[in-house]
C-alpha positions as CSV (number, residue, x, y, z in Angstrom):
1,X,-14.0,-14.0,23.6
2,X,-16.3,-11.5,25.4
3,X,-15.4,-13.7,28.8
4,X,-11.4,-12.5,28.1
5,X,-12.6,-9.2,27.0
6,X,-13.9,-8.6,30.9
7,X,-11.1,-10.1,32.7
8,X,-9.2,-7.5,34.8
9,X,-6.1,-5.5,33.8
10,X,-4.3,-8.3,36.4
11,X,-5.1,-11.2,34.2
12,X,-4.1,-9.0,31.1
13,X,-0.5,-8.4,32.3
14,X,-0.2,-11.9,33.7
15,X,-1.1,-13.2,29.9
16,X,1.2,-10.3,28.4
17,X,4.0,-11.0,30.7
18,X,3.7,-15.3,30.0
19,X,3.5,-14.7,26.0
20,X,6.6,-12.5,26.4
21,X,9.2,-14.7,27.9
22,X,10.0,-16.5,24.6
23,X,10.4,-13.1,22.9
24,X,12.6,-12.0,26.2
25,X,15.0,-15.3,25.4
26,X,15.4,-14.5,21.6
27,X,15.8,-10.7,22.5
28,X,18.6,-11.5,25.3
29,X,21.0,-13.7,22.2
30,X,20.5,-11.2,19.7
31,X,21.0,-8.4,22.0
32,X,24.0,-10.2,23.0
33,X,25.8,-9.9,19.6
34,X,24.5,-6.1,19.5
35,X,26.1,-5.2,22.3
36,X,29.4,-6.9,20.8
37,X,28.7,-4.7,17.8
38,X,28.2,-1.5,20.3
39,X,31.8,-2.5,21.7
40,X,33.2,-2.4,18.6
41,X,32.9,1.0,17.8
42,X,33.6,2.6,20.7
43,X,30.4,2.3,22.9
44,X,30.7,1.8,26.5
45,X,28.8,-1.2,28.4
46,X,26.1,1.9,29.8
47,X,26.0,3.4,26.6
48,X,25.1,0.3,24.4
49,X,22.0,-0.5,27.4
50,X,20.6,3.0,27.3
51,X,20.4,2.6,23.6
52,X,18.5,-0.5,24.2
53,X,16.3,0.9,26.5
54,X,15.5,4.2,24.7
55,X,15.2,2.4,21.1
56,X,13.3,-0.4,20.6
57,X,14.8,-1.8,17.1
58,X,17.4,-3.8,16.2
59,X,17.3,-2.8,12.4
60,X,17.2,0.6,13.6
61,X,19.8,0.5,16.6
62,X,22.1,-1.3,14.2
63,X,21.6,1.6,11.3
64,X,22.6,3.8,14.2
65,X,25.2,2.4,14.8
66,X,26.8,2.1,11.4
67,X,26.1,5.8,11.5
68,X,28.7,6.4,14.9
69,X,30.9,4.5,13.2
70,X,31.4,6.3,9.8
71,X,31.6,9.4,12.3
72,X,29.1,11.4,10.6
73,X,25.9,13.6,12.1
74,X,23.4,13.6,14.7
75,X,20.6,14.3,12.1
76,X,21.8,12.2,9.5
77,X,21.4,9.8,12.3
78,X,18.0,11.0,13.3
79,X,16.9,10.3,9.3
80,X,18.3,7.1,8.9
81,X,16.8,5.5,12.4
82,X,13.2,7.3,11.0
83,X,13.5,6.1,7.6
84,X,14.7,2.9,9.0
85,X,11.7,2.4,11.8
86,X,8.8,4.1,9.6
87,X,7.2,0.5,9.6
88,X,6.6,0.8,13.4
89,X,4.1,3.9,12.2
90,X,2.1,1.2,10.3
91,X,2.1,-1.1,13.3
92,X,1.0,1.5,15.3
93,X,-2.1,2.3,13.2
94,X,-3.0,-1.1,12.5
95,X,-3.0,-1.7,16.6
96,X,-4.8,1.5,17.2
97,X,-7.7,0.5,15.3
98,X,-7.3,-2.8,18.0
99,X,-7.4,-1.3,20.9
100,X,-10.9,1.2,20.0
101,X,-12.2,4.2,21.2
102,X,-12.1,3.3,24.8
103,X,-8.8,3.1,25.4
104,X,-7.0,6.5,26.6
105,X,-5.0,8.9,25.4
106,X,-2.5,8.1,28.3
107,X,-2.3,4.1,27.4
108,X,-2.0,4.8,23.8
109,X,1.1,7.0,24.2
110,X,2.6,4.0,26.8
111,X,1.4,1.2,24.1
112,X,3.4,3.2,21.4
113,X,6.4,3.9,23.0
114,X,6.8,-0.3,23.2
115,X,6.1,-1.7,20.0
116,X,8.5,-4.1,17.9
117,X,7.7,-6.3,15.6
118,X,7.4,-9.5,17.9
119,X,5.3,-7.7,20.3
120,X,2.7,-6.2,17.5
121,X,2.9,-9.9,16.6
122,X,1.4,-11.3,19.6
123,X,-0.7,-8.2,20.3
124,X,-2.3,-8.8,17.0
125,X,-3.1,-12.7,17.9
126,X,-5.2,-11.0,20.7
127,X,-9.2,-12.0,20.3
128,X,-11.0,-9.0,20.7
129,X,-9.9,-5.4,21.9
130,X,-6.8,-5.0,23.1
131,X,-6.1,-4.2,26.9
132,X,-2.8,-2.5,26.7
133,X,-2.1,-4.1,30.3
134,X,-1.2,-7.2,27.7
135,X,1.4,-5.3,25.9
136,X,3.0,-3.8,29.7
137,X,3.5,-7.2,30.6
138,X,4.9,-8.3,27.4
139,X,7.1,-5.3,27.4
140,X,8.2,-5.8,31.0
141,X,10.1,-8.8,30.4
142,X,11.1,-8.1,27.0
143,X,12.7,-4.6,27.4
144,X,14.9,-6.1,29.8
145,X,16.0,-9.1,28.1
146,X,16.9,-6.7,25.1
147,X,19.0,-4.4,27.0
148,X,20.5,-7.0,29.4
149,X,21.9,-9.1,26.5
150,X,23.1,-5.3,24.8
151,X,24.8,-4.8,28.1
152,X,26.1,-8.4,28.7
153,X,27.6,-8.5,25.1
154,X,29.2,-4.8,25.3
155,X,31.0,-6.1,29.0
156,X,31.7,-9.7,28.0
157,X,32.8,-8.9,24.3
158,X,35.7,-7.2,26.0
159,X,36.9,-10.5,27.7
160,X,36.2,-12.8,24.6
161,X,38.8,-13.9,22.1
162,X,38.6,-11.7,19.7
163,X,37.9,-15.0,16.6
164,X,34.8,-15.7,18.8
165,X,33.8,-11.9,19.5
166,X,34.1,-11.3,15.3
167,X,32.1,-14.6,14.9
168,X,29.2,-13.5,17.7
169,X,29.0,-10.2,15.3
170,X,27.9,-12.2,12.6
171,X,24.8,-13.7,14.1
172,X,23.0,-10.3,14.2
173,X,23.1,-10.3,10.0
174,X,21.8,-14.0,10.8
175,X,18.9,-12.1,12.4
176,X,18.3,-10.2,9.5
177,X,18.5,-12.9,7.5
178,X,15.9,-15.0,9.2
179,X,13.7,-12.3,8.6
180,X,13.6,-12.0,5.3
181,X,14.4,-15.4,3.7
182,X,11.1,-17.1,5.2
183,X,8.7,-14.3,2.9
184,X,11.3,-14.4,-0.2
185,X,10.6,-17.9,-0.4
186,X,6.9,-17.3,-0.5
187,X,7.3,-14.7,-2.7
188,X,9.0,-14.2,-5.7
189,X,8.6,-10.3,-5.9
190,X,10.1,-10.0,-2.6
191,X,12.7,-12.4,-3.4
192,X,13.6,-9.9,-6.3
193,X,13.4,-7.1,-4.4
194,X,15.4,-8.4,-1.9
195,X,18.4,-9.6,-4.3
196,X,18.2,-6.2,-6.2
197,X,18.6,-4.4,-2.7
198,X,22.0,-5.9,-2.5
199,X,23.0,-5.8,-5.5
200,X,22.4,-1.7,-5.6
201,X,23.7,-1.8,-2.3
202,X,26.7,-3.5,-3.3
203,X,27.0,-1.1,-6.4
204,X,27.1,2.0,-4.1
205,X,29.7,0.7,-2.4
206,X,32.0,0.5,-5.7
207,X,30.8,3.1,-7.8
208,X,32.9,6.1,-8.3
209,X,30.3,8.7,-6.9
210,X,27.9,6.3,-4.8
211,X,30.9,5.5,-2.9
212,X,31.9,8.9,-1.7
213,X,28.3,9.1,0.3
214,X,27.9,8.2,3.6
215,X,26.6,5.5,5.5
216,X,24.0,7.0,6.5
217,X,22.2,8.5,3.3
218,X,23.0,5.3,1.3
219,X,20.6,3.4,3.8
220,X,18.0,6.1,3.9
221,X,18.3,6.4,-0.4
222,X,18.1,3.0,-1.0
223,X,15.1,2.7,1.9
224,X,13.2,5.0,0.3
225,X,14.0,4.2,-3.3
226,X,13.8,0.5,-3.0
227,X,10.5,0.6,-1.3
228,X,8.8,3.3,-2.9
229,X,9.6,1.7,-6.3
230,X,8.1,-2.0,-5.0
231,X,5.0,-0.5,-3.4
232,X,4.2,1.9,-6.9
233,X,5.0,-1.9,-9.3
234,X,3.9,-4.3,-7.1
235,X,0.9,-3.0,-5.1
236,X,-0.8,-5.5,-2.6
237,X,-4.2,-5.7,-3.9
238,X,-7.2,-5.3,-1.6
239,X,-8.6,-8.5,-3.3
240,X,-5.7,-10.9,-2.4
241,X,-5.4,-9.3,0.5
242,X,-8.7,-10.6,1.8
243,X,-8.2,-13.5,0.0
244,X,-5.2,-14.1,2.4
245,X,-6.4,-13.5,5.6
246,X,-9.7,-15.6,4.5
247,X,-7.5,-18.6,4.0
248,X,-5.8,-18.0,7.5
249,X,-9.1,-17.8,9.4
């Protein structure tokens, strides 16, 4: 470990950029179907990259998105994307703790303005501190598979059938789904939570009053309700918590 620790900022980026290409293939197909869903409201080809390569979240590009659709605000888009992407904050401790004191002020900021949840993942797998020339190659290759697949989909979604352009929309919810079926099964809390989330999700859609809000504010509601409510019943113990990561090691 203390060998890898002094290795160069080259060997770093070279190791960043290797661990990356996987994530770059799985960004570029489920880009792909983003950029499909970019088309779809409107969005030009340029418009639906520069998205991608301003904001780095899927969940939070696709909130945005809903958001342009229903036609409403530019802040009610701002709050949404936050309350959507607050996890990233939480990332962003966790790896600053990582990367200690020596790292600068400059390189924080960089590290930062890169983080998804793949990324964190592999940064995290990191022995020892983290050189954030690991994260610049990861980024490097992944940035650029996420917004060429954005692009790709929002130019080729044009020139598709439009059966097989509604049925490449569909794989992004797949996306989401992949995410959180493998911890629901673990889990029977968040399997609950998850099940009560669209089942209030589906009520504001058909209630009298719920329905009448917009897109916007019934994600950032139910966000912050949802969540507040599971982290105030069903806190995560320090206790298990070590537990856990005792039985990973």
């Amino acid at each position: 470990m203390r060998a890898e620790e002094q290795r160069g900022n080259g060997f770093w980026y070279r190791k960043g950029l290797r661990d990356g290409i996987p994530i770059a293939m799985g960004y570029f197909a489920v880009a792909f179907t983003l950029g499909i869903t970019a088309k779809n409201i409107g969005m030009t080809p340029v418009q639906a990259a520069v998205s991608s390569m301003l904001l780095h979240a899927s969940a939070g590009q696709y909130a945005a998105m809903t958001v342009i659709a229903s036609g409403t605000g530019y802040l009610e888009m701002v709050m949404t994307t936050l309350i959507v992407n607050l996890r990233y904050l939480l990332m962003s401790c966790a790896l600053s703790q990582k990367a200690g004191s020596e790292m600068r002020m400059g390189h924080r900021m960089a590290v930062s303005h890169y983080i998804t949840d793949e990324i964190f993942g592999i940064a995290s797998a990191v022995e020892g501190k983290l050189n954030p020339f690991y994260n610049y190659g990861a980024a490097s290759v992944a940035g650029p598979g996420w917004t060429a697949g954005t692009f790709l989909g929002a130019l080729l979604g044009t020139a598709l059938p439009d059966r097989i352009g509604r049925a490449f929309g569909v794989a992004l919810y797949g996306m989401f789904m992949a995410i959180i079926i493998p911890p629901a099964k673990k889990s029977r809390i968040i399997c609950g939570i998850v099940a009560a989330s669209m089942l209030v999700s589906y009520l504001f859609s058909v209630l009298p009053v719920a329905k009448e809000i917009s897109e916007g504010f019934k994600i950032i509601i139910l966000t912050v309700v949802i969540a507040g409510f599971a982290a105030w019943k069903f806190p995560v113990h320090e206790e298990a918590k070590t537990e856990a990561e005792g039985g990973e090691q």
